[in-house]
C-alpha positions in Angstrom: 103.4 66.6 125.9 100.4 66.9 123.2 100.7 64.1 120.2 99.2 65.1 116.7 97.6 62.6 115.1 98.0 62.2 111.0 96.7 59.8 108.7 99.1 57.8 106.2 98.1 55.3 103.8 95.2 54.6 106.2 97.4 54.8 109.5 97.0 56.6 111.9 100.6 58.1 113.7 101.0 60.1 116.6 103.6 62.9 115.7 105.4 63.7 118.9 106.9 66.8 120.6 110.3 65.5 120.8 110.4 64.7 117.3 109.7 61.2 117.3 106.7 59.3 115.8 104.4 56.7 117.2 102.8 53.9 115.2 99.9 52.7 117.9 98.6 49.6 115.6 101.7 48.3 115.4 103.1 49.2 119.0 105.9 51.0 116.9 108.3 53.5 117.9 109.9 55.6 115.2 112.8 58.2 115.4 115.5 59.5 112.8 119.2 60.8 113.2 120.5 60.4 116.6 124.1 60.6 115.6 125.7 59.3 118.3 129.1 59.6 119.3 129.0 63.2 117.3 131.3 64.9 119.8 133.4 61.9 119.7 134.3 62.4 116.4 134.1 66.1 116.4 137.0 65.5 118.6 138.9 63.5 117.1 139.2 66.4 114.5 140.4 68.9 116.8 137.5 70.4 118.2 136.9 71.0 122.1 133.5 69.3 123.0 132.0 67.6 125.8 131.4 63.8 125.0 127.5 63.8 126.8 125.6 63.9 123.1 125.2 60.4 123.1 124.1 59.9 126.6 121.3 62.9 126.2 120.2 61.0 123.1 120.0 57.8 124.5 118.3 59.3 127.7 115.6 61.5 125.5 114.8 58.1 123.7 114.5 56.1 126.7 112.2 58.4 128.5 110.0 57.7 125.1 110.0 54.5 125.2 109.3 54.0 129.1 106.1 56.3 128.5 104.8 54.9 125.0 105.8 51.2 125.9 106.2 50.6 122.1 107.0 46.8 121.4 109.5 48.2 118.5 112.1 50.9 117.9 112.8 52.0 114.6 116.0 54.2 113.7 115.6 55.7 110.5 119.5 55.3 109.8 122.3 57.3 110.7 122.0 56.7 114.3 125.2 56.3 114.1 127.4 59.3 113.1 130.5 57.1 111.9 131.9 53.6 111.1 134.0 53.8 114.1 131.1 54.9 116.5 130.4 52.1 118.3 133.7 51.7 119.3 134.0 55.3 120.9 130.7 54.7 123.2 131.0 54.9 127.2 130.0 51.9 129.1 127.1 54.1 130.3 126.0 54.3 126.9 126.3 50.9 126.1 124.5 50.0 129.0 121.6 52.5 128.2 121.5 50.7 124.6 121.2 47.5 126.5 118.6 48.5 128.4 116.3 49.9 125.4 117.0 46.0 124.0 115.3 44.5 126.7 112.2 47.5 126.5 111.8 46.7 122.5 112.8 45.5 119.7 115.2 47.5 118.2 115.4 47.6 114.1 118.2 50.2 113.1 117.9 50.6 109.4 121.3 51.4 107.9 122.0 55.2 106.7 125.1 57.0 104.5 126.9 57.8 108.2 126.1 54.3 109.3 126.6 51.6 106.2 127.7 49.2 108.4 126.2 47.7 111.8 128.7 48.3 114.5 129.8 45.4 116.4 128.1 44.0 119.8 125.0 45.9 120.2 121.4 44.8 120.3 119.3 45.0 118.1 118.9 44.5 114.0 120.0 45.9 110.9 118.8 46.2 107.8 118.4 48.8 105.0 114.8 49.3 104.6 111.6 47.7 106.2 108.0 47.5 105.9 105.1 47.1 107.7 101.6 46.9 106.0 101.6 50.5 103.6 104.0 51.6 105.4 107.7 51.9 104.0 110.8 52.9 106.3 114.1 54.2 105.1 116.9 56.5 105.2 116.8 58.3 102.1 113.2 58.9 100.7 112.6 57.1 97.7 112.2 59.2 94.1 108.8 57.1 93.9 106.3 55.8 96.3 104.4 53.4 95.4 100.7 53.9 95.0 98.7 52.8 98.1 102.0 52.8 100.2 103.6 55.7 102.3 106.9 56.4 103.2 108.8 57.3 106.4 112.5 58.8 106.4 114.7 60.9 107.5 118.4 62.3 106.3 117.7 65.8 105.6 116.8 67.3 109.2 114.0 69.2 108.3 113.6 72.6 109.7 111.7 75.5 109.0 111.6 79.4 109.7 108.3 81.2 111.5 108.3 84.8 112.3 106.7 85.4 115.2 106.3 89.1 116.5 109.3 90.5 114.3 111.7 87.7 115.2 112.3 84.5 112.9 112.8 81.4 114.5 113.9 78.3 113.1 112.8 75.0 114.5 112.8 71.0 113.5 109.8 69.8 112.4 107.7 67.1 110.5 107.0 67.0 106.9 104.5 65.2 105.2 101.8 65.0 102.4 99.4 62.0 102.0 102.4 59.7 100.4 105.3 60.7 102.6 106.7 61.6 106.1 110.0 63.1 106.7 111.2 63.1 110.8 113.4 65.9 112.3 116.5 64.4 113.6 116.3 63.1 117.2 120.6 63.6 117.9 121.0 66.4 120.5 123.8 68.2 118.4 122.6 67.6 115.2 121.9 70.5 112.3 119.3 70.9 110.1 118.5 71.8 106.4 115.4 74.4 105.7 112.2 72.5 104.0 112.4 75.1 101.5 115.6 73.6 99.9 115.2 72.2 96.6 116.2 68.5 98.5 113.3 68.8 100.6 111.0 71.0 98.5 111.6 69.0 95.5 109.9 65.7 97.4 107.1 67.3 97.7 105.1 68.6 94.4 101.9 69.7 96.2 101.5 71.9 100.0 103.9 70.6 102.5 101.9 70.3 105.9 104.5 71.1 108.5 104.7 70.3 112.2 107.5 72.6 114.1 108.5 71.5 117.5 107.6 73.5 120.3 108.3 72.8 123.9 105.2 70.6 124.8 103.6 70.7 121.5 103.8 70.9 118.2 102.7 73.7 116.1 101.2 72.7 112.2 101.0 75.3 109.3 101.0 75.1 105.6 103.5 75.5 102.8 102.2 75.8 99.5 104.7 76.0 96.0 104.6 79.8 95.6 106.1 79.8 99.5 108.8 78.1 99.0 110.4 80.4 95.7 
């Protein structure tokens, strides 16, 4: 897997393959939407699916941590895809949670499908956090501040490429120089096109773009007049 490398109000991060983003000065690893327990509740509202979404998750984000040994995980909110998720989870999930407490730190920030921290599993909560310029939320922010930079998530980013007659659609990164929005991580999760006004709309200048591949990521451009 091939890491791109971005500077953000001065940092340096390591965009990742699998959709996640590593902070190496501050040992920090940061990923967005997981939504576990998904099926679970999909389920509970009728609908035939197998309950393993949480456990490929949880198994994707382990294998990032063993290989980037970060000293802190940060979930950019709705890891969590219900009030009542924590309650559904396997044993073999909560054990796989327990096991990521004991490789970090883990810091789940709270998000509109997770408001409140579910009961008896490692980690903190909180609603936003900081470290140096570097703001981390849920929701982005209207405003950054000037000399900061913000990392979120919520909208699960994707955009469409055409590649020899067929268009594809595929998560991806966004960013400019003040902000950083992460696909989701959640194996079953959707997405929402970057040229959506919610997305577009955070974004007055080009939006650089970094579409997962398989073992790479792939980076274009999209300037205003692309996204009318």
């Amino acid at each position: 897997m091939t890491a791109s490398p971005v500077i953000l109000a001065g940092e340096t991060l390591l965009l990742l393959p699998e959709g996640a983003v590593f902070h190496p000065a501050g040992r920090t690893l940061i990923v967005a939407d997981l939504h576990l327990e998904k099926s679970s509740s999909r389920r509970e509202a009728g609908l035939l699916l197998p309950p393993y979404d949480t456990g490929v998750t949880l198994e994707r984000l382990t294998a990032l941590a063993t290989h980037w040994q970060p000293q802190r995980i940060i979930a950019l909110g709705d890891s969590f895809h219900d009030r009542e998720a924590g309650e559904r989870l396997l044993s073999a999930d909560r054990a796989r949670l327990a096991v990521l407490g004991e490789m970090a730190e883990l810091l789940w920030l709270t998000g509109n499908h997770d408001p409140v921290a579910p009961a008896d599993l490692p980690g903190v909560w909180q609603a936003e956090h900081q470290e140096g310029p570097l703001l981390f939320r849920h929701i982005p922010a209207g405003v950054v501040p000037p000399g900061f930079a913000e990392l979120a998530g919520h909208f699960h980013p994707k955009a469409r490429v055409t590649l020899r007659g067929h268009t594809l659609s595929r998560p991806c990164f966004v960013m400019d120089g003040r902000r950083l929005l992460l696909p989701a991580s959640g194996a079953t999760t959707g997405g929402l096109d970057v040229r959506d006004p919610a997305i577009s709309g955070l974004f007055p200048g080009p939006m650089q773009l970094w579409l997962r591949g398989r073992n790479r990521l792939f980076r274009m451009t999209l300037r205003a007049g692309d996204v009318e």
